[in-house]
C-alpha positions, 0 to 999 in steps of 0.5 A, a space after each residue: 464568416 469571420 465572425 463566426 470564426 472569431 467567437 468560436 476561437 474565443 470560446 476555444 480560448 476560453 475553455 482552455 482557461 477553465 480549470 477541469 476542460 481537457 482541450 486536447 480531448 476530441 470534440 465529442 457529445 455529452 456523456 451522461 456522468 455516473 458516479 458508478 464510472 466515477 474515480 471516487 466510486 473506482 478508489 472505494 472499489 479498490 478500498 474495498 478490496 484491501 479491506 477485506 484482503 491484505 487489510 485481513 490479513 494485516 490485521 491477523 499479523 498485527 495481532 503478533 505472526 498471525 496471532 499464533 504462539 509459534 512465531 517461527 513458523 508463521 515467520 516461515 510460512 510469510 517468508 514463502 508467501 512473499 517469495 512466490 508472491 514476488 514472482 507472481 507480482 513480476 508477472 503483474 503487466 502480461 497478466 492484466 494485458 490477458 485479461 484486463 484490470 477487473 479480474 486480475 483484481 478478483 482472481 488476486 483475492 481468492 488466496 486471501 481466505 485460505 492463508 486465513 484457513 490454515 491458522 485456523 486449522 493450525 490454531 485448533 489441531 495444529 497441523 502444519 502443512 495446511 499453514 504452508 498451503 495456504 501461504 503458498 496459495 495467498 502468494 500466487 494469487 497476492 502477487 497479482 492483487 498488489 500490482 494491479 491494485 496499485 496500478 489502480 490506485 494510482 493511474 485512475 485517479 485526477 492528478 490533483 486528487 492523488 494524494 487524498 485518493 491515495 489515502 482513501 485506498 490505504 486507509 481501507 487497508 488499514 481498517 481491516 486492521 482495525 476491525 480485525 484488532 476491533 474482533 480479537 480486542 473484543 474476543 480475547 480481552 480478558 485473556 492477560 496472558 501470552 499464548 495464541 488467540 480463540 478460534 472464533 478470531 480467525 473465523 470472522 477473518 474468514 468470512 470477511 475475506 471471502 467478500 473480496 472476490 465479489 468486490 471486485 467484479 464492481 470495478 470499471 474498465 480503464 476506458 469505461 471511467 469518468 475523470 471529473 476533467 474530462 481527461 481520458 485513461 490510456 491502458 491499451 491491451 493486446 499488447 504482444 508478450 515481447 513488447 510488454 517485456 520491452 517496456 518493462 525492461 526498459 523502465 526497470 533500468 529507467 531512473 525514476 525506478 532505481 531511485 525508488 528501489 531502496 526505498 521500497 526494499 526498506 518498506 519491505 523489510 520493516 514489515 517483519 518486525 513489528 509484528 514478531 516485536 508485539 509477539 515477543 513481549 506483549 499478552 494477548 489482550 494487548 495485541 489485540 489493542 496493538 492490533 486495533 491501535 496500529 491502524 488508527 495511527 496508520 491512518 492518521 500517518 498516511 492522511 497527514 501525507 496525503 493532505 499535505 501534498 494535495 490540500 492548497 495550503 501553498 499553492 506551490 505543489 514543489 513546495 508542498 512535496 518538498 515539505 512532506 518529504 522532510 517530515 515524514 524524514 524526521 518522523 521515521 529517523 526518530 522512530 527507529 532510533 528509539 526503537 532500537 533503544 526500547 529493543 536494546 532494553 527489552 532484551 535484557 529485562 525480557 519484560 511480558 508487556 501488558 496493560 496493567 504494567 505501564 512501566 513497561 507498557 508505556 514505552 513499548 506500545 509508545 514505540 509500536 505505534 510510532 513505527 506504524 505512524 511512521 509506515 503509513 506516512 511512507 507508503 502514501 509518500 512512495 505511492 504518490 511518487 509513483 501516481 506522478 510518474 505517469 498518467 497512464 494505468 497502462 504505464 502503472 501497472 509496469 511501475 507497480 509491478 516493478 516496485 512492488 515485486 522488490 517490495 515483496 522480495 524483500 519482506 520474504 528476506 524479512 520473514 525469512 530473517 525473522 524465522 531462523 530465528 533472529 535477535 530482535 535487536 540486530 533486525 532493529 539496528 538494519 531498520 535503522 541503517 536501511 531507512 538512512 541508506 534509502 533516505 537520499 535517494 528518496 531526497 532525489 527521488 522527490 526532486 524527479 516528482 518536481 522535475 515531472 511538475 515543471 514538465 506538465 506545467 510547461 507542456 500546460 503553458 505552451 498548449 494554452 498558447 498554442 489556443 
């Protein structure tokens, strides 16, 4: 008998020492693995999702304030997007705790197609109020779809695939950027002149939009997907509103949170610019080469994130935090510096940017794309900051909610800014001082991330002891 005890003790021990076994986990029968459970299946799901949504709709701002000729207005109609879209974002836990992950997902898609409509319709009989509907009605159902997506993105994953994971659901994002920059390139190319783009553009974004909803109906419930280390997700539902409303409360007055707020206020309030930038100067052909161009580097800024914090290049993840964490500093500091010299000479020379003056063109489409390097190293690093905080979906959702609603909050403050109309320069110049502002928070805020690492690591340590 004591033998057959010493060689299951043994077994145990060894188990512990294998990489990927949760030996914590209850003894339990095999499970058949499906790659329709899997994370990876769960992050394309998602991926998806954003392609066909806020990645649309990405690409449709990236050909200039929706690809309109009047940038006030759909500077107007963004500021009440994000404004109903920051209250609906808040309301993101109690919504997913009714009716769980998978539908909060779908039902946040649905606005995605009418705020495409009302350009469309305002593009052929320029009628205004179906703008404002359909920003109203993107807003509502937007706000959900980005803290759950979130949530998602961040709470499914294993800890040591974040990173890249990540990156696969931001770079989706970013593809519905670069096909929607791939269709107005392709339909307006031969227009070199400023104005707004053809019809069929905004069609296309249509139909691709309406996918969304049926994308998400993939999705598999928390407890339902398949971690390759056999750790289970922890997203239990049910819970009574005031308790929901206690958990929030107490984390949006946690430290990890107030760290991250300045941060996420200046991601938020960047978005504004760009956009009315390319507008402002540059014709439509080479909008929609902005458009296209914008997401190829956005995706290399936010992979060039998410591999150095995940690939082993060291095999201290400290390090590798830390070391992300200084590039994507320097990058950004550097960008916005020269944005605010290129804006300081545009104003004065008020030049119309097209491809076939690379005198003008060179330094302003150089500068647009390094503010969108810069963008997508920025929202992989905050993201990633946020998926270590806690392993739970449950625990996400709050955190997402959290950030994402002052995120929110503070692109309506951003568009509203850029409808009054405001002075390009003066938008640049606060860029510039809001990124050093968030700058040592987001120091501190990467030290917390490694504070959680030595955490997990000790806890990793003393349960392989307690074996």
């Amino acid at each position: 008998m004591s033998a057959e005890l010493s060689m299951e003790k043994a077994e145990t021990v060894a188990g512990a020492e294998k990489p990927g076994v949760n030996v914590n986990a209850p003894p339990s029968t095999a499970v058949r693995r499906v790659f329709f459970r899997s994370t990876l299946f769960q992050i394309l799901v998602v991926g998806g999702c954003a392609f066909t949504a806020p990645g649309i709709w990405g690409a449709m701002n990236g050909l200039g304030v929706g690809g309109t000729e009047d940038p006030n207005l759909i500077n107007a109609a963004n500021a009440l997007l994000y404004a109903f879209m920051t209250v609906t974002c808040f309301s993101g836990p109690w919504v997913t705790n009714l009716i769980g992950f998978r539908w909060t997902l779908a039902i946040g898609s649905l606005g995605y197609p009418l705020y495409a409509a009302g350009l469309h319709v305002n593009n052929h009989s320029e009628a205004i109020w179906f703008v404002y509907f359909g920003a109203v009605a993107c807003g509502i159902s937007a706000g959900f779809f980005w803290s759950v997506e979130g949530a998602i993105a961040t709470g499914y994953p294993e800890a040591h695939k974040r990173g890249c994971y990540l990156a696969t659901w931001l770079t989706f994002r970013d593809l519905g950027m670069l096909v929607g920059g791939a269709i107005s390139l392709a339909l307006n190319h031969k227009t070199g002149q400023k104005g707004q783009v053809g019809y069929s553009t905004y069609q296309a974004f249509i139909a691709i939009q309406c996918l969304g909803f049926f994308l998400a109906l993939l999705l598999s419930t928390p407890e339902q997907v398949q971690r390759d280390d056999g750790t289970r997700i922890d997203a239990p539902r049910g819970l009574h509103w005031r308790v929901q409303a206690k958990e929030v409360w107490q984390l949006a007055r946690s430290r990890s949170i107030l760290l991250l707020v300045p941060l996420f206020w200046y991601f938020g309030w960047i978005q504004a610019y760009p956009g009315t930038y390319l507008e402002t100067y540059f014709t439509i052909r080479s909008r929609g080469l902005g458009s296209f161009m914008s997401a190829v580097v956005m995706v290399l800024g936010t992979w060039i994130g998410g591999s150095l914090v995940d690939l082993p290049w060291t095999r201290n993840r400290k390090t590798r935090a830390i070391t992300t964490y200084i590039l994507v500093a320097t990058i950004n500091s550097a960008t916005w510096i020269w944005s605010v010299i290129i804006q300081n000479d545009f104003r004065h020379t008020k030049p119309v940017v097209d491809w076939s003056d690379q005198s003008t063109f060179g330094p302003g489409f150089g500068v647009y794309m390094f503010q969108y390097v810069s963008l997508g190293m920025v929202e992989n690093y905050i993201y990633w900051c946020i998926s270590n905080l806690s392993d739970s979906p449950g625990q996400q959702i709050r955190y997402t909610s959290l950030l994402r609603g002052i995120e929110t909050a503070a692109v309506a403050v951003g568009f509203g800014v850029q409808a009054v109309p405001t002075a390009l320069i003066a938008t640049a110049s606060i860029n510039l001082a809001l990124w050093f502002i968030a700058l040592p928070f987001s120091y501190f805020a990467t030290l917390q991330v490694v504070h959680q690492f030595d955490k997990t690591e000790a806890e990793a340590n003393q349960t392989m002891r307690g074996n």
